[in-house]
N, C-alpha and C positions, 0 to 999 in steps of 0.2 A: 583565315577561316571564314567562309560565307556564310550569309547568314540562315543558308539553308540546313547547312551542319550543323551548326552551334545547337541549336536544339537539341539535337542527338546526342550530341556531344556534351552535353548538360545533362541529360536524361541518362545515359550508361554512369557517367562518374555518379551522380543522386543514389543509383542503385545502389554502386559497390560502396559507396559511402554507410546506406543504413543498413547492410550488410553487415562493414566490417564493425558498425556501433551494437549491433546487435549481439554479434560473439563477442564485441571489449564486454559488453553488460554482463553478459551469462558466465564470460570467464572471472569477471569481479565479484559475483555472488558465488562463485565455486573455488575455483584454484587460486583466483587472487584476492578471496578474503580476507587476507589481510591487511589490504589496501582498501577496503570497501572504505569505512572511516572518514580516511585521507579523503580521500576523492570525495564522497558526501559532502562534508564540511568544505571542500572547496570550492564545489558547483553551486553551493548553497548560501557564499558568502559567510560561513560559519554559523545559519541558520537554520540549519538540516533540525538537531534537537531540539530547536526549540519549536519549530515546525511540528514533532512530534509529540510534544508535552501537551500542545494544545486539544487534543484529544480527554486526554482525562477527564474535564469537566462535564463529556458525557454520558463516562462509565458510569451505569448502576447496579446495584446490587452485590456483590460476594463475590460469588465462583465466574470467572473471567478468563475466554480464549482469547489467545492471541493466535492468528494467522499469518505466519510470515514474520516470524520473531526476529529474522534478522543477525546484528551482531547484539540484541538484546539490551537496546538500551531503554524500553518502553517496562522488557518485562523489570529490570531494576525499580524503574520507578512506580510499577504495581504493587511491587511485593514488600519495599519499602512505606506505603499510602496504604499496606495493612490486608490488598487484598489477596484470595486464593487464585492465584493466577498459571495457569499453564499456558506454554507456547508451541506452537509447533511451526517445523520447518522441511524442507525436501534438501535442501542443501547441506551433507555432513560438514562441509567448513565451515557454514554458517551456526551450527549449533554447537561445535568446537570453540569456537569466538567467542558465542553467547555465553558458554560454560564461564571461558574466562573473564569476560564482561561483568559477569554476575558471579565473580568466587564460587563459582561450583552451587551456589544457593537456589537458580532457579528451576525451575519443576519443566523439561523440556523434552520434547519428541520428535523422529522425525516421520513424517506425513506428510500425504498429500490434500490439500484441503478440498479436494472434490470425492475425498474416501476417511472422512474422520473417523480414529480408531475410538468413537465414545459414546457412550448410551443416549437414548433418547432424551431430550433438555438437562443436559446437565452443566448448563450454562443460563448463568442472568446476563452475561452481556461477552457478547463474540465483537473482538476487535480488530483490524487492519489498517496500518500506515504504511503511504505508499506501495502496494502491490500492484505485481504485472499485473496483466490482463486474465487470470485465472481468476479474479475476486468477481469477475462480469458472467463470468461459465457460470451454466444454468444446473452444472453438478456441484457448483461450490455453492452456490445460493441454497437449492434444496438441501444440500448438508449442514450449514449452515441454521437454518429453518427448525430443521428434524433437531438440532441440539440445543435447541432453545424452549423454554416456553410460553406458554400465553404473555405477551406484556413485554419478556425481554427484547432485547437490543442488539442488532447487528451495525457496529458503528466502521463507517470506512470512510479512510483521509487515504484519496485517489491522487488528487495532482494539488500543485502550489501554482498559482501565477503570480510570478515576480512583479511589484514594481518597476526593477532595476530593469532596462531599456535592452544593454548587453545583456544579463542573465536571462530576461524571457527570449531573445533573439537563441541563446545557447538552447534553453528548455525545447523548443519549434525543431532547432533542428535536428537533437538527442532525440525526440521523440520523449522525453521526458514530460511535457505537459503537450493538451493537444493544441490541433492548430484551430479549432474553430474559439470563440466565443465564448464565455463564462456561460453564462444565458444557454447556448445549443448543448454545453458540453453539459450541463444540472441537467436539460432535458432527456439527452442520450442514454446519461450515467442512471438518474431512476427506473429507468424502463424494465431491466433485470431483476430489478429488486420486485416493485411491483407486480412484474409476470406472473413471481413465485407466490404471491401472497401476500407479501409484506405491505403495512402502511409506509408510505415513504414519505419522507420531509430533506431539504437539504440546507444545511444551514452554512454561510459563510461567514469566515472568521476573517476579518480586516486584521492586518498586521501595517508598521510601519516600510515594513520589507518585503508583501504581497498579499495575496486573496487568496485564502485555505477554502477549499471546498469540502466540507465533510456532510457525506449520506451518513443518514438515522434512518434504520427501517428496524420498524417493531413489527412481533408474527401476532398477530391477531386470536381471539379464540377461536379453536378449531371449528 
């Protein structure tokens, strides 16, 4: 192969590569939900939930959305920590799971989070772990916004960057974490939030096993 092909030749397989990672993705949030789990915990070096726990400490208040509930293992640990917690999801397997994640206990819908079926602030604190690229949509921020009020809290855990040398090499090429820099990627990640209104702060969570980025943006008074 010369070295004038190999380029090209790098370039068509890259494609069909984030291609076909992108239908494994969408097919593991839909039909093959019930593998999602498995595979979590094993991208994650068995650190997927605890990745996800670390959120809590900056839920406030009572009445609490979840965006993207998942197979529901955040909202268990809402509604167990006492609070009124609904989740919604666009994925009927995924809220199937959650059902039995959470013994039929939690309070779940399915939606899309750039169309919430719910009144004006009827949320102290709107929550997301790991969500695609819908939690950056300028339809999901303003709805967002609109269900909240003065003071409350829209908390989103976007991406993890591994420690682990093989795991973050894995994350780059999954598309799972991005490819620029902690630093570029807090700058990018705020800009949405801010657009809409929001005060934005981004706080990193050092673990033994990577750097949690988690956005706080509070809506101001109107």
């Amino acid at each position: 192969m010369t070295s004038a092909v190999k380029p090209l030749f790098f370039s068509q397989n890259w494609h069909f590569v984030k291609a076909f990672l992108r239908l494994f993705f969408r097919l593991l949030y839909h039909q093959f939900a019930f593998a999602y789990d498995v595979v979590a915990l094993a991208v994650s070096f068995n650190r997927w939930n605890d990745w996800v726990r670390e959120v809590l400490p900056f839920i406030e208040g009572k009445r609490i959305l979840e965006l993207g509930h998942g197979p529901g293992h955040l909202q268990r640990l809402l509604r167990r920590d006492g609070w009124l917690a609904i989740g919604i999801d666009e994925s009927a397997q995924m809220g199937r799971l959650a059902r039995r994640n959470t013994s039929g206990n939690a309070r779940l819908t399915r939606a899309l989070a750039q169309r919430l079926p719910f009144p004006n602030e009827s949320f102290d604190t709107i929550v997301s772990t790991f969500p695609s690229e819908y939690i950056f949509d300028p339809r999901t921020v303003a709805e967002a916004r609109r269900c909240l009020p003065p003071g409350g809290k829209l908390i989103v855990l976007p991406v993890a960057f591994p420690k682990n040398r093989y795991l973050d090499w894995l994350y780059k090429v999954t598309g799972e974490r991005p490819a620029e820099s902690v630093e570029v990627f807090q700058e990018r990640a705020r800009k949405p939030f801010e657009d809409a209104g929001f005060s934005t702060t981004i706080k990193i969570v050092e673990l033994p096993s990577s750097q949690l980025i988690v956005i706080l943006a509070e809506k101001g008074s109107e």
